[in-house]
Structures are given as C-alpha cells and as structure tokens.
PASEBA-1860 file (N, C-alpha, C; in nm, 3 decimals):
! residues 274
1> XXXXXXXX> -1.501/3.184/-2.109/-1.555/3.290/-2.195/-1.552/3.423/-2.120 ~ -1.532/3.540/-2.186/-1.511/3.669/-2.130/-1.627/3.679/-2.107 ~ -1.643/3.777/-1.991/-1.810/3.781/-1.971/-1.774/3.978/-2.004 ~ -1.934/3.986/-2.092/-1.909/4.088/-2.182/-2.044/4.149/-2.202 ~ -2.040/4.288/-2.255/-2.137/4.333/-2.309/-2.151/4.359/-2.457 ~ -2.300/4.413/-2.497/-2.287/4.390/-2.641/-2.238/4.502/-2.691 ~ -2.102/4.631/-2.645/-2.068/4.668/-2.693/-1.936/4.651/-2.670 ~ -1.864/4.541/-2.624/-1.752/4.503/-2.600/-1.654/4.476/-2.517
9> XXXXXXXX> -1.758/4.597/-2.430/-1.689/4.599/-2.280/-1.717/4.498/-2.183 ~ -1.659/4.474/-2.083/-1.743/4.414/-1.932/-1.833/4.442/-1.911 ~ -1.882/4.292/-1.933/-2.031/4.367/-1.821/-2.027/4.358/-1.698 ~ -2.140/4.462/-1.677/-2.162/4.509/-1.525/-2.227/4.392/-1.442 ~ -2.089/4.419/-1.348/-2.105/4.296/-1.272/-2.290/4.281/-1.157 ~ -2.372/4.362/-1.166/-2.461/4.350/-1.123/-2.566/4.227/-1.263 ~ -2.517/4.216/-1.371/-2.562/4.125/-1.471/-2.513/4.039/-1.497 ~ -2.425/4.038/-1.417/-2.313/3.867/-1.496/-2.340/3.776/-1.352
17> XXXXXXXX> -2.350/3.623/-1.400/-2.426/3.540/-1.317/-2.312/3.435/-1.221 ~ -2.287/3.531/-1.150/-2.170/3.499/-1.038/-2.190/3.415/-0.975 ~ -2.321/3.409/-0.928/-2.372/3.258/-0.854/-2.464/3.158/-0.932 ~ -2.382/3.155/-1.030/-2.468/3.033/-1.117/-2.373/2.925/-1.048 ~ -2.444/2.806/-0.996/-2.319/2.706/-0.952/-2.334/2.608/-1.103 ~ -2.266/2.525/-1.106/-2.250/2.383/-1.199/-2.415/2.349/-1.269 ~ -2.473/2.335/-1.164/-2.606/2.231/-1.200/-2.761/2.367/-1.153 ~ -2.749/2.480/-1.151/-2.844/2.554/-1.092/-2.791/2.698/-1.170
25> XXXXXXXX> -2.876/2.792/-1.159/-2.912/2.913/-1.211/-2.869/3.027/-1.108 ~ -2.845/3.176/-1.155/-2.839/3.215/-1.037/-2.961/3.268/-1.015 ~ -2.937/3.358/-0.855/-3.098/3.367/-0.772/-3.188/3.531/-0.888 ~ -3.065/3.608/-0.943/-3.132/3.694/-1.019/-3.192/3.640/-1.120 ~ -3.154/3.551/-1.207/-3.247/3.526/-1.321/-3.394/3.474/-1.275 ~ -3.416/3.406/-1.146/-3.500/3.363/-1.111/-3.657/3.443/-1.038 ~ -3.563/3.525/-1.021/-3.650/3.668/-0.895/-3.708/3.756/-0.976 ~ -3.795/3.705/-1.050/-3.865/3.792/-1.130/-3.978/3.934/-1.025
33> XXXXXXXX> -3.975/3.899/-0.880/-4.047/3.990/-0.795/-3.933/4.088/-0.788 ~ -3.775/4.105/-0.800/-3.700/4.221/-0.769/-3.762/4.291/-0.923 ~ -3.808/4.312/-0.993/-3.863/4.402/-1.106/-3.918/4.538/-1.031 ~ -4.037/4.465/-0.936/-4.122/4.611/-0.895/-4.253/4.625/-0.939 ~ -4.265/4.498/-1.077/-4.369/4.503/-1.128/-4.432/4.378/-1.201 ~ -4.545/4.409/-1.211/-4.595/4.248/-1.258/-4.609/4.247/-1.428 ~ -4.627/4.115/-1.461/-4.653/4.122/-1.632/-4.742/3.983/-1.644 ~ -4.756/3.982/-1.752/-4.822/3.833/-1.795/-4.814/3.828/-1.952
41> XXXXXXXX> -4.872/3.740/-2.006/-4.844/3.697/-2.144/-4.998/3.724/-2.185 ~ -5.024/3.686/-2.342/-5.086/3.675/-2.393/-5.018/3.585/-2.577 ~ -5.084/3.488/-2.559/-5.038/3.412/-2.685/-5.115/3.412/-2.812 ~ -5.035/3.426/-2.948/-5.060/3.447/-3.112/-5.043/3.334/-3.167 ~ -5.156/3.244/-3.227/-5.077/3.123/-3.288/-4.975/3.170/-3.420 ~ -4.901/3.118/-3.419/-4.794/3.084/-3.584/-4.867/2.969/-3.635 ~ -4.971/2.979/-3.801/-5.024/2.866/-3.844/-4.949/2.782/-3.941 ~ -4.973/2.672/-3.956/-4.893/2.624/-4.100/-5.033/2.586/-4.235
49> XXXXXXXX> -5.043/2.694/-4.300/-5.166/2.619/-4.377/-5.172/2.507/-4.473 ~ -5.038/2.440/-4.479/-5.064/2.367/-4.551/-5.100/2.203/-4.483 ~ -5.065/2.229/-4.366/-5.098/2.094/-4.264/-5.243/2.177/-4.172 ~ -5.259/2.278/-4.195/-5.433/2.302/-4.149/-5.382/2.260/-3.976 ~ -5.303/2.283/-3.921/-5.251/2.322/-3.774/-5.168/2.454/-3.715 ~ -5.151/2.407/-3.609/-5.078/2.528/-3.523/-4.891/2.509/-3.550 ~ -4.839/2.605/-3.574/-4.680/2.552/-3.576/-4.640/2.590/-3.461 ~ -4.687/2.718/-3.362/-4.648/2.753/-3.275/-4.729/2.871/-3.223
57> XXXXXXXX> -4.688/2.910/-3.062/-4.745/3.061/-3.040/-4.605/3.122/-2.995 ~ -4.646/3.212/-3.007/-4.547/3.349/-3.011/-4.614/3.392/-2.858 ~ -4.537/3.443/-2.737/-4.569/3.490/-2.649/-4.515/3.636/-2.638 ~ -4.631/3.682/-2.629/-4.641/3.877/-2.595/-4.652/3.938/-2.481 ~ -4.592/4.011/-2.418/-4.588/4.043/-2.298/-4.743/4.151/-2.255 ~ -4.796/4.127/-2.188/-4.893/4.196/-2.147/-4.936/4.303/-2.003 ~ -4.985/4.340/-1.956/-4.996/4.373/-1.830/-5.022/4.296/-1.731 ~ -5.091/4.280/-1.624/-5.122/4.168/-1.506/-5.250/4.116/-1.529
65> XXXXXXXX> -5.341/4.232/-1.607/-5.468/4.195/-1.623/-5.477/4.239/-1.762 ~ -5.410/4.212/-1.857/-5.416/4.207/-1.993/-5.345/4.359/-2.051 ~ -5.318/4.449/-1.997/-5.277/4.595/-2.055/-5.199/4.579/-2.179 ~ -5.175/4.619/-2.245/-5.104/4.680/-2.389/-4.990/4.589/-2.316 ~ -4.872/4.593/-2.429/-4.732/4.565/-2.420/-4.658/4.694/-2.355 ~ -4.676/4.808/-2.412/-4.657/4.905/-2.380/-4.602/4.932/-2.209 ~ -4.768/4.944/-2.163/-4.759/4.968/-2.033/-4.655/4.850/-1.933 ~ -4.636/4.745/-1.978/-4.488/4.712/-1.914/-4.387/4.733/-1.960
73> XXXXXXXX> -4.343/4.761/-2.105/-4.216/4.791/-2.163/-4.171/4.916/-2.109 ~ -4.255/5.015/-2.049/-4.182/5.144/-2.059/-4.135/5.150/-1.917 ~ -4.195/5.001/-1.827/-4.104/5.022/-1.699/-3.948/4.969/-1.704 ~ -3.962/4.864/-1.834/-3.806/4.802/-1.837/-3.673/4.911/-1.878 ~ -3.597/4.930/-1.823/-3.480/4.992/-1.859/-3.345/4.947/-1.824 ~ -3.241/5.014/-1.817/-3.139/4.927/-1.832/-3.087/4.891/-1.687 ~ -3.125/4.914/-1.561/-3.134/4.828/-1.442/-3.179/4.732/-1.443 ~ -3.312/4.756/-1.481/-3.355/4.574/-1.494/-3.391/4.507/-1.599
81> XXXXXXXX> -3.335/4.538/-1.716/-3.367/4.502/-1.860/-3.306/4.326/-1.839 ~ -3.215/4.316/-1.770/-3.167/4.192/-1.776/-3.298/4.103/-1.700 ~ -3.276/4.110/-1.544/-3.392/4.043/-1.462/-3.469/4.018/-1.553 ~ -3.544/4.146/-1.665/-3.668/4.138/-1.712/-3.677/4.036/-1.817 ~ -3.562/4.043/-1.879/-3.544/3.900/-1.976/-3.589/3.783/-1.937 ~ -3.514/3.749/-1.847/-3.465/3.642/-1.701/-3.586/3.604/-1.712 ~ -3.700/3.693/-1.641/-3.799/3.650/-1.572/-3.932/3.618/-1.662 ~ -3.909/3.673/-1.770/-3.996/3.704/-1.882/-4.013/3.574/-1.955
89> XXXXXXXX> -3.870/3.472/-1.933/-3.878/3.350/-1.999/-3.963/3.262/-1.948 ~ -3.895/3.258/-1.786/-3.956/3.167/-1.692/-4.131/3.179/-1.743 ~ -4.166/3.320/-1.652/-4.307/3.385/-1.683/-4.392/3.269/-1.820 ~ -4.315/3.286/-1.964/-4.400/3.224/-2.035/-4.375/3.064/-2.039 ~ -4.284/3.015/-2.004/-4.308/2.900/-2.016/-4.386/2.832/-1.915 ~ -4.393/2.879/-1.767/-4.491/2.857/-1.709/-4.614/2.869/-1.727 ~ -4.647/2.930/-1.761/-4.795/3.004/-1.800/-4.835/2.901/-1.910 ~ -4.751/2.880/-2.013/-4.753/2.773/-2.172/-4.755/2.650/-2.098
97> XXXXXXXX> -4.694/2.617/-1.992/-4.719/2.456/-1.985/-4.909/2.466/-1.866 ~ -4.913/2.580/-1.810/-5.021/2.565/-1.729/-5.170/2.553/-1.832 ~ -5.131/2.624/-1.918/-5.245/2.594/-2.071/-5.212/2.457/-2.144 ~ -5.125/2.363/-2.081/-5.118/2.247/-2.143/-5.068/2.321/-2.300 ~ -4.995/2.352/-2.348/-4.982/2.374/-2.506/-4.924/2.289/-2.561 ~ -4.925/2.235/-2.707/-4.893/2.127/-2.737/-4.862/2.144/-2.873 ~ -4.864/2.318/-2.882/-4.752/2.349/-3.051/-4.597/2.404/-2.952 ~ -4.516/2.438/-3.056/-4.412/2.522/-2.996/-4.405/2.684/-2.927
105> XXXXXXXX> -4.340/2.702/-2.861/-4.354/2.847/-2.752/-4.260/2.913/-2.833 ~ -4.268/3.088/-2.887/-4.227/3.154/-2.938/-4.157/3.238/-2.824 ~ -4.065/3.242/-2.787/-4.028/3.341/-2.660/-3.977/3.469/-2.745 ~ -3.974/3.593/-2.695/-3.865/3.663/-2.748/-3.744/3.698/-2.668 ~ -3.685/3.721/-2.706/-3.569/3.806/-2.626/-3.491/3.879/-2.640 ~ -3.432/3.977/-2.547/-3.345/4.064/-2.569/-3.221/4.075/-2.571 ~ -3.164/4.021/-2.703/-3.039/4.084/-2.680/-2.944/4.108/-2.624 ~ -2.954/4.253/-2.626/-2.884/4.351/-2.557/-2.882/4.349/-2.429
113> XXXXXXXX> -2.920/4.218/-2.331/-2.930/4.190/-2.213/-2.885/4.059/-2.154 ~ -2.835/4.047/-2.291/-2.768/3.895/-2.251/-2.603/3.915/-2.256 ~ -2.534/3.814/-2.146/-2.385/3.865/-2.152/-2.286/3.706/-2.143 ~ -2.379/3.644/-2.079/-2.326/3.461/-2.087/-2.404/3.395/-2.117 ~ -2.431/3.394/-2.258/-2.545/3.310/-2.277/-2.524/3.183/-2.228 ~ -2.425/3.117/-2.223/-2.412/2.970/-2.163/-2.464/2.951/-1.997 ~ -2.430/3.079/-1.902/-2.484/3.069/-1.797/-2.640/3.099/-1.784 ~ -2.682/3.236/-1.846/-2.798/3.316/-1.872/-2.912/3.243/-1.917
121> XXXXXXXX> -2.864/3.118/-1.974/-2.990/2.997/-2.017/-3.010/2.914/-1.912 ~ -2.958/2.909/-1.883/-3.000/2.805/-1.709/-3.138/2.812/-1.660 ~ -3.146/2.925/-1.657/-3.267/2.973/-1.571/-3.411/2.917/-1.672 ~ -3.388/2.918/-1.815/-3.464/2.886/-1.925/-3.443/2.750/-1.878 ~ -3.364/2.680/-1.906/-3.325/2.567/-1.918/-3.447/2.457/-1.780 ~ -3.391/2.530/-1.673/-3.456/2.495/-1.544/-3.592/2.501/-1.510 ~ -3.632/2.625/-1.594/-3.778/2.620/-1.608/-3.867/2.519/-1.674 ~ -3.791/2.474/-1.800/-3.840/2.393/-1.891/-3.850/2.268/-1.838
129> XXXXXXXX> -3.763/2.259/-1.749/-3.787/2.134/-1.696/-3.857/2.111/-1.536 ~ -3.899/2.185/-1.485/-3.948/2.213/-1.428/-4.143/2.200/-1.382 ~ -4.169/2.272/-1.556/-4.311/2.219/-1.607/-4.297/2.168/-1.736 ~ -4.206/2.085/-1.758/-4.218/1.937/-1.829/-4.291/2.005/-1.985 ~ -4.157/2.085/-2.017/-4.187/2.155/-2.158/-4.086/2.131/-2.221 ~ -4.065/2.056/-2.299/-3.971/2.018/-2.410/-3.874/2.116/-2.438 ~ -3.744/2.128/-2.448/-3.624/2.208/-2.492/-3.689/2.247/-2.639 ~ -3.679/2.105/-2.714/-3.731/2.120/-2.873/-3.845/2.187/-2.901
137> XXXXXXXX> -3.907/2.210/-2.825/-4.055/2.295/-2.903/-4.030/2.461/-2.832 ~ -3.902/2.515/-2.809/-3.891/2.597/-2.766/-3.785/2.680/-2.864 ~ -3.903/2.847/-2.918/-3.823/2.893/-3.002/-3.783/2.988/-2.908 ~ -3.632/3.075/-2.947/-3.597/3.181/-2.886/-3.630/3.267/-3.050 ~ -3.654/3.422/-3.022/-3.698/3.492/-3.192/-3.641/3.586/-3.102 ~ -3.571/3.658/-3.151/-3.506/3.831/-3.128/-3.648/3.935/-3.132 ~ -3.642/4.004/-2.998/-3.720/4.114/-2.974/-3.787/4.213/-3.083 ~ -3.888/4.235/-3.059/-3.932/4.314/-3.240/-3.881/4.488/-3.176
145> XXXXXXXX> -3.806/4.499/-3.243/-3.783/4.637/-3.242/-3.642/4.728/-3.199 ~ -3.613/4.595/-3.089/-3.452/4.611/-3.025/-3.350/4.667/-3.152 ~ -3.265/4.790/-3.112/-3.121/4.798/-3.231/-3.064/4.713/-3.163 ~ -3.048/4.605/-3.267/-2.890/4.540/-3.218/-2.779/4.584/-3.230 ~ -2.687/4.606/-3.113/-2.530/4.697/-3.168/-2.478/4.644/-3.201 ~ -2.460/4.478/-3.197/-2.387/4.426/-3.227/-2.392/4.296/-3.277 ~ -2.400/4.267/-3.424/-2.466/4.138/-3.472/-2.371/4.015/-3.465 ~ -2.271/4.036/-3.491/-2.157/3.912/-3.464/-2.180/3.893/-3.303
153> XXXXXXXX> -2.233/3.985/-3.207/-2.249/3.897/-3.049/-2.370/3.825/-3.069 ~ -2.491/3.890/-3.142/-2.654/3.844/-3.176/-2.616/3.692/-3.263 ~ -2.508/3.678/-3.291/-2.492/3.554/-3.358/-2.443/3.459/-3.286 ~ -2.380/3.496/-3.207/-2.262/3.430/-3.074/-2.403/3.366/-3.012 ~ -2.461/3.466/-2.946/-2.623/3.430/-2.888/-2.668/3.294/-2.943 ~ -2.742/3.370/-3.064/-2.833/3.267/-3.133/-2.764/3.102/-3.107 ~ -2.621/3.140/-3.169/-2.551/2.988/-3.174/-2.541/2.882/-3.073 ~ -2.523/2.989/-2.945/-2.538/2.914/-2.850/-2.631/2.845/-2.825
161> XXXXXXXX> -2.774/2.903/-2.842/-2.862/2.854/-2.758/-2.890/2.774/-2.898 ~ -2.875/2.754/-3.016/-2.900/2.612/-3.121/-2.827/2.541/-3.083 ~ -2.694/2.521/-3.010/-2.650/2.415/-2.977/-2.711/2.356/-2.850 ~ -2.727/2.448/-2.735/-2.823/2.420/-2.661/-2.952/2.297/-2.720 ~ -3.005/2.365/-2.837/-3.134/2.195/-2.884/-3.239/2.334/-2.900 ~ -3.224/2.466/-2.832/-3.337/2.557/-2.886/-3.338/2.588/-3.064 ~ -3.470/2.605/-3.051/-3.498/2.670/-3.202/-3.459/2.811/-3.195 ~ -3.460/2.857/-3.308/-3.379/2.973/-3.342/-3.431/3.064/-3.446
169> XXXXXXXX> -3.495/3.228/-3.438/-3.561/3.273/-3.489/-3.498/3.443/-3.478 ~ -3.506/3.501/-3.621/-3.452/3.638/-3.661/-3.570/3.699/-3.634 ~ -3.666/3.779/-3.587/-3.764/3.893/-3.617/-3.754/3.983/-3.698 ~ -3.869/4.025/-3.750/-3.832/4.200/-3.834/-3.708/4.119/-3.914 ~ -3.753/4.020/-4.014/-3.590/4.050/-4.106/-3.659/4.152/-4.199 ~ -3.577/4.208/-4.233/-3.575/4.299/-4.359/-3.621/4.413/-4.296 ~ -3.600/4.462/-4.149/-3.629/4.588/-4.145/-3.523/4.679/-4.092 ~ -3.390/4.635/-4.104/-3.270/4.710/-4.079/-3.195/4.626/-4.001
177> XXXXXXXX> -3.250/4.626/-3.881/-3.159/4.581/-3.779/-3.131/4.393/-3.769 ~ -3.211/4.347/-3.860/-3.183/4.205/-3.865/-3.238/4.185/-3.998 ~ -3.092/4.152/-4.064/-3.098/4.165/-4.254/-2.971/4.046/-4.315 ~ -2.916/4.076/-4.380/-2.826/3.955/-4.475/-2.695/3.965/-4.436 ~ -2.631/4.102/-4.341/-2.538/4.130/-4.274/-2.520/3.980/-4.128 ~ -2.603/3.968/-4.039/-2.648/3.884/-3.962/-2.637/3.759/-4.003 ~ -2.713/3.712/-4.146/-2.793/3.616/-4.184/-2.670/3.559/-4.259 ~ -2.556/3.625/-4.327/-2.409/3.544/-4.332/-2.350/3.512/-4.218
185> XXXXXXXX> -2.368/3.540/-4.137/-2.267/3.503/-4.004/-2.348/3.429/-3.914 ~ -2.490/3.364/-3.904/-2.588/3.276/-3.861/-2.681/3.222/-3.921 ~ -2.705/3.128/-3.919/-2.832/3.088/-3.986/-2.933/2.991/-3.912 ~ -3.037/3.088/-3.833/-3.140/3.065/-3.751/-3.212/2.943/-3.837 ~ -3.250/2.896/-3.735/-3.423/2.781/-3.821/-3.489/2.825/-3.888 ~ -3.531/2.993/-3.866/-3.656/3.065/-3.918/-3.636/3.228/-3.878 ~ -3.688/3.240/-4.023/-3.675/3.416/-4.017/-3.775/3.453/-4.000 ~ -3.869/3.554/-3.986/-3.955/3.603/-3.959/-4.003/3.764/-4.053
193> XXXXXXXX> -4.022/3.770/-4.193/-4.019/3.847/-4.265/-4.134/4.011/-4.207 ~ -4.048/4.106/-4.196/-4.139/4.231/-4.122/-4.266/4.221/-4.202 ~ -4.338/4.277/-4.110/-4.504/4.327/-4.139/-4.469/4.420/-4.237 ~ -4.420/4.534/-4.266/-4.429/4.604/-4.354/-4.378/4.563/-4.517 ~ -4.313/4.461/-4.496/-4.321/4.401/-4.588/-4.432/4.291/-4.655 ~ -4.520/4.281/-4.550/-4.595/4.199/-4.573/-4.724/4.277/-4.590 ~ -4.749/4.406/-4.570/-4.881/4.476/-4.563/-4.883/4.500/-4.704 ~ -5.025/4.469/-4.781/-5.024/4.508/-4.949/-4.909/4.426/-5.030
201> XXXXXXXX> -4.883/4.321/-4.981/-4.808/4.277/-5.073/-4.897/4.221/-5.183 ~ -5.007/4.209/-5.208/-5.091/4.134/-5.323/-5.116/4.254/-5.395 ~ -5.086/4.330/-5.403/-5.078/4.498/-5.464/-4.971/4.512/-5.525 ~ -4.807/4.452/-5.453/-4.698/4.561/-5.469/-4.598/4.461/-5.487 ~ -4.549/4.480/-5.677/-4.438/4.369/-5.726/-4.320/4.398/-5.689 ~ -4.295/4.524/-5.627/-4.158/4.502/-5.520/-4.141/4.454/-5.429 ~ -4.274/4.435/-5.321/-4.258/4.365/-5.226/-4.252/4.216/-5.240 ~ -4.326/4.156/-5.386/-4.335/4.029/-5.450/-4.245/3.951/-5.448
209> XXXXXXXX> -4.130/4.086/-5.551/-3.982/4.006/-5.565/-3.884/4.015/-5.429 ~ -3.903/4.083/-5.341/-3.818/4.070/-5.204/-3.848/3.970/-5.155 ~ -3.965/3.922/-5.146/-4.002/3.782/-5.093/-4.021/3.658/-5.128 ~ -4.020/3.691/-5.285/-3.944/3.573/-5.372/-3.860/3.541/-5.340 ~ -3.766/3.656/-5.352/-3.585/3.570/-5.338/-3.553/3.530/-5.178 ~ -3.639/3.680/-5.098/-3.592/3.542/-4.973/-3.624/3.410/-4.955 ~ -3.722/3.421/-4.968/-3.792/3.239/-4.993/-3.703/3.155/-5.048 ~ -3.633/3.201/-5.159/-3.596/3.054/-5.263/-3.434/3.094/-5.166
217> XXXXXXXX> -3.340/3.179/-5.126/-3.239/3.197/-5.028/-3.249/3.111/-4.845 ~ -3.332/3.134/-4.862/-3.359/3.050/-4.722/-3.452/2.910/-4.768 ~ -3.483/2.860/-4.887/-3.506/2.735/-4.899/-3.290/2.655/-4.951 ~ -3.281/2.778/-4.980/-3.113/2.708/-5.019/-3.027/2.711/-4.849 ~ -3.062/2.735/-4.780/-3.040/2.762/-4.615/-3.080/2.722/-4.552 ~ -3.195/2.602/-4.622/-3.242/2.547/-4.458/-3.320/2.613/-4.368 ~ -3.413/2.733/-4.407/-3.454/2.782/-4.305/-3.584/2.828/-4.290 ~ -3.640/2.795/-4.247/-3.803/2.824/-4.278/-3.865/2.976/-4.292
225> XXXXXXXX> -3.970/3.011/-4.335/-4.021/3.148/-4.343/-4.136/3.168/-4.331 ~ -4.156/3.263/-4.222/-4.289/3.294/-4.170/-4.354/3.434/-4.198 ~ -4.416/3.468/-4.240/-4.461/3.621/-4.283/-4.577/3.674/-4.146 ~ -4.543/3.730/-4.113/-4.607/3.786/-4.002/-4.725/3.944/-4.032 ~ -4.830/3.934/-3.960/-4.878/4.058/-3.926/-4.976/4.077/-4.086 ~ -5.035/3.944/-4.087/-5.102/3.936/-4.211/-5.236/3.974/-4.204 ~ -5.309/4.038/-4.284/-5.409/4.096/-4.187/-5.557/4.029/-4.275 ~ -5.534/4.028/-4.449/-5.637/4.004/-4.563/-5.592/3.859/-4.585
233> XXXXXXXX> -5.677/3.820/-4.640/-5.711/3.709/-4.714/-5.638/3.748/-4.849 ~ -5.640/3.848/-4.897/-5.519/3.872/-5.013/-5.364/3.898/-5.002 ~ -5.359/3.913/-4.904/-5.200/3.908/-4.835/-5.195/3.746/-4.836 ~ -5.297/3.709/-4.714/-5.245/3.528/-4.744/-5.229/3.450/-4.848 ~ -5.314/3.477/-4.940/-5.304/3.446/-5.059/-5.177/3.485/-5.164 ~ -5.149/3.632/-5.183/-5.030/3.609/-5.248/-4.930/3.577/-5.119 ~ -4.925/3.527/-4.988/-4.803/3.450/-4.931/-4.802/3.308/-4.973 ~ -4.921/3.256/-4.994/-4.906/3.141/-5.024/-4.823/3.137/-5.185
241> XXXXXXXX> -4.871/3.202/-5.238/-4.881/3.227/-5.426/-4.702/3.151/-5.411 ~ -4.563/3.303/-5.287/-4.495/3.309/-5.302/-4.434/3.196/-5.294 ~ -4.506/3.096/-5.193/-4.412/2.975/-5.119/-4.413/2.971/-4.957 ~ -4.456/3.024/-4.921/-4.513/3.050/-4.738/-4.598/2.992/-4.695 ~ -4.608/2.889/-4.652/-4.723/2.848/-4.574/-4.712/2.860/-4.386 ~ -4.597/2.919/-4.346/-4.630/2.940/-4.245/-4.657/3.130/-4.196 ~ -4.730/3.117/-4.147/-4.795/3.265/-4.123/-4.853/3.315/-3.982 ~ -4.916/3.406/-3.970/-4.884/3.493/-3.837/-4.991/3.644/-3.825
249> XXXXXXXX> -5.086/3.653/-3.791/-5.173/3.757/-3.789/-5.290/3.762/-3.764 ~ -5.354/3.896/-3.778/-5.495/3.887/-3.702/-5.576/3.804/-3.817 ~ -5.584/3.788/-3.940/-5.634/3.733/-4.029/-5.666/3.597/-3.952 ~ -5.600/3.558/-3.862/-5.628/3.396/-3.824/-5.614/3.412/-3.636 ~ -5.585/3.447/-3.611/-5.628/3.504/-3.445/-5.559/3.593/-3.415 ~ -5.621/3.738/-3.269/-5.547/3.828/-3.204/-5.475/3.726/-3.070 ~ -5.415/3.790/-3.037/-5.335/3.732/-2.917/-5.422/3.700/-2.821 ~ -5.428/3.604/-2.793/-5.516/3.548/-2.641/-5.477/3.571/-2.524
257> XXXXXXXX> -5.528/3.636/-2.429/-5.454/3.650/-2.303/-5.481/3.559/-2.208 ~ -5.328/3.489/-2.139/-5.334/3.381/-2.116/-5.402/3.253/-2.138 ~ -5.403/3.217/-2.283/-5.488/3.195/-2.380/-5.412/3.128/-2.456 ~ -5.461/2.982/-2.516/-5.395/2.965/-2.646/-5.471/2.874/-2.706 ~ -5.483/2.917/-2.878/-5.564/2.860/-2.968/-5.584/2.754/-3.014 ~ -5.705/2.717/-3.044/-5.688/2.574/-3.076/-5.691/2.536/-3.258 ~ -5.627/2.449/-3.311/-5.658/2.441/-3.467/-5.755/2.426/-3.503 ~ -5.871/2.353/-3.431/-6.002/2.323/-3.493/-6.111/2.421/-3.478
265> XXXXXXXX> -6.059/2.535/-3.376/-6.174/2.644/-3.385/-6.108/2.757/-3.462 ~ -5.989/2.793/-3.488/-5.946/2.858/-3.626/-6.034/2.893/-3.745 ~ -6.049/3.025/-3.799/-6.127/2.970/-3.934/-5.979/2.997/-4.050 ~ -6.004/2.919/-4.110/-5.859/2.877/-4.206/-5.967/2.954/-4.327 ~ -5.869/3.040/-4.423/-5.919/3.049/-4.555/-5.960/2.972/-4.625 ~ -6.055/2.965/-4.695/-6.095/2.907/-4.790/-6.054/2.948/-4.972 ~ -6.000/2.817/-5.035/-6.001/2.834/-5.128/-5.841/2.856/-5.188 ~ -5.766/2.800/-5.073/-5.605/2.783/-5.102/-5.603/2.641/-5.110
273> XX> -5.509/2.561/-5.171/-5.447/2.456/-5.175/-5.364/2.381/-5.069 ~ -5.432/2.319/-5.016/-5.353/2.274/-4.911/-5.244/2.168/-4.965
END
C-alpha cells in the first residue's frame, strides 16, 4: 500500500511507521510522553433504552486533572497530531480496562492523521491486548468536528479497521462533513446523528422528517442510530417516537472523569415503552 496522506500526497516520513516490525508497533505510536503534554479521559455512557442498559461510553479527552477538552486540543497540531492520535488510543483503553468497563469503548479519531491504517492500528491493536479488552467492544467514531478532505480515504480508514473486527462509527452525520456523500462509499455499524439536529426536535417537523428517513435508510443498511447531545425528556421522547433507542446526553449522564457509569444508578425516563 502507498503510504499517503489525506490529500494524496506522501506522507511525511516523520508519520509513516517505518519501524513497525511484523508482530509489534512502532516506538512513535507508543510514546505518548514525546507530546510535551499530559491528557486523560473522561467517559459519557451511550444508553440503549429499550434494554434499560449501557451500549457503550464514548471517551473525551480531558486535561490531567479534568480541564475542558479544549485546553489539550489547542496544544495538538500538525507535528504531533499523529503521536496524539497514537497515544490518545492507548491512553483510553487503558484507563477503560483500569475501570474494569464492561459496555463498549467509544474512541474517537482523527482522520486526517492517519496514513497506514493497517500499520497505524497496531499500536490499538497491542494495547487491547495488553489490558485484556476485547477488539469487539471497541468502537472507532470519527472526531467531532475534524474537515475531512478526503472521504473516499475516511472510507479506506473506516474499512480497514471493520475488517480488522473494530466497530465502526460516522460522528456529526448530517452536519456537512460526514453526510450521504461518505455513507455511499461506506457503511459504518453506526451513525451518530449531530446535536443540532437533535436540539428541539419535539418542536420542529423538519427536523422530524430528517430523522425519519435516516432511521428507516440506515434500518435498510444495517446500521444502527444514535442521537446524541440530548438534553430534555422531550427530545428523548420524540427520539424514541422516531425509532431510536439508542441515545447520548446530559439528559442521562455528563462525562465522568476517569469515571464510568453504571446502569443501575442511571435515572432512565419514565413513561416510555420499553
């Protein structure tokens, strides 16, 4: 495979994984201390209400002692945007198996920082096995906010790592940069429908019918749908109305830092149909 960037060119050989041998990773994906800086997680359950459990957490990048997302994103740039991937995986799956977790791990990732995905997973790969975390309960979901330049490589990606045995997740669909352009040329496990589509939707019959048809399009696809960033009990409610039972927001927990939720201390709405 050409080793490449996501705008077509070579990548820079300070990112392409020259010393990956056969059976091992190379030493950059691993060296999450060449950054300069520290991070940590904080975990969001993904609920399923109709089984009244956890489907998964979503891991959020945090500061060392809990800071915003922010205050580490604005150190990542394009020197170490890769490492930061790299290390960012390791980071949560360690942290997820040291909380014992026992739904699936939401990782995100970037993109635009990946150049072999077949080598570039190793380091994932190695971790997982490492602290005895299942391949299968491991989603990869595209970064919330990243432009992708290039969706036929974001598909190349995704594909890989589903053959890999990872789960496979779009973010932000419907907010430009990951839409039906993408979603013909891959078809992830699970989309992840934007918050702004989801804010006031028990108000707003345009947002009704957008999420109608994705629903009944990705029930013809095989692909599950999660509405994120739900905040009312009337949002959950018309998600359920639509066909959604899996969901995502403060309505049902904020992100825990280094933290993860349990189903039975949840308070679940009352007065939906399970």
């Amino acid at each position: 495979m050409i080793q490449r960037s996501t705008d077509g060119n070579p990548a820079p050989s300070e990112y392409v994984c020259h010393a990956a041998s056969e059976h091992g990773a190379c030493p950059s994906c691993a060296n999450g201390e060449r950054l300069g800086f520290r991070f940590s997680y904080a975990y969001q359950p993904i609920v399923d209400l109709g089984k009244r459990e956890i489907f998964a957490h979503e891991a959020l990048v945090r500061g060392p002692e809990g800071e915003p997302a922010p205050s580490v994103l604005s150190q990542v740039n394009e020197d170490n945007r890769f490492r930061f991937d790299q290390a960012g995986r390791i980071k949560a799956i360690k942290t997820a198996a040291k909380l014992a977790m026992q739904s699936r791990l939401s990782i995100n990732f970037m993109p635009n920082a990946i150049y072999r995905p077949e080598l570039c997973i190793r380091s994932t790969l190695e971790a997982a096995r490492a602290h005895d975390f299942p391949v299968e309960r491991i989603i990869f979901e595209t970064v919330e906010g990243e432009r992708i330049s290039d969706a036929k490589w974001l598909a190349e990606v995704l594909r890989e790592y589903q053959r890999i045995g990872f789960l496979t997740a779009i973010d932000d669909f419907g907010a430009g940069f990951a839409g039906l352009n993408l979603l013909a040329d891959f078809q992830p496990d699970i989309i992840k429908l934007d918050m702004d589509l989801i804010r006031g939707i028990d108000q707003s019959r345009p947002r009704q019918a957008i999420v109608r048809a994705t629903v009944a399009m990705c029930q013809e696809l095989n692909i599950q749908v999660i509405g994120e960033g739900v905040e009312t009990l009337d949002e959950c409610s018309a998600l359920h109305d639509l066909g959604i039972s899996l969901m995502q927001g403060y309505l049902f927990s904020k992100p825990l830092f280094e933290a993860c939720s349990q189903a039975d201390i949840l308070v679940w709405p009352n007065g939906l149909p399970r």
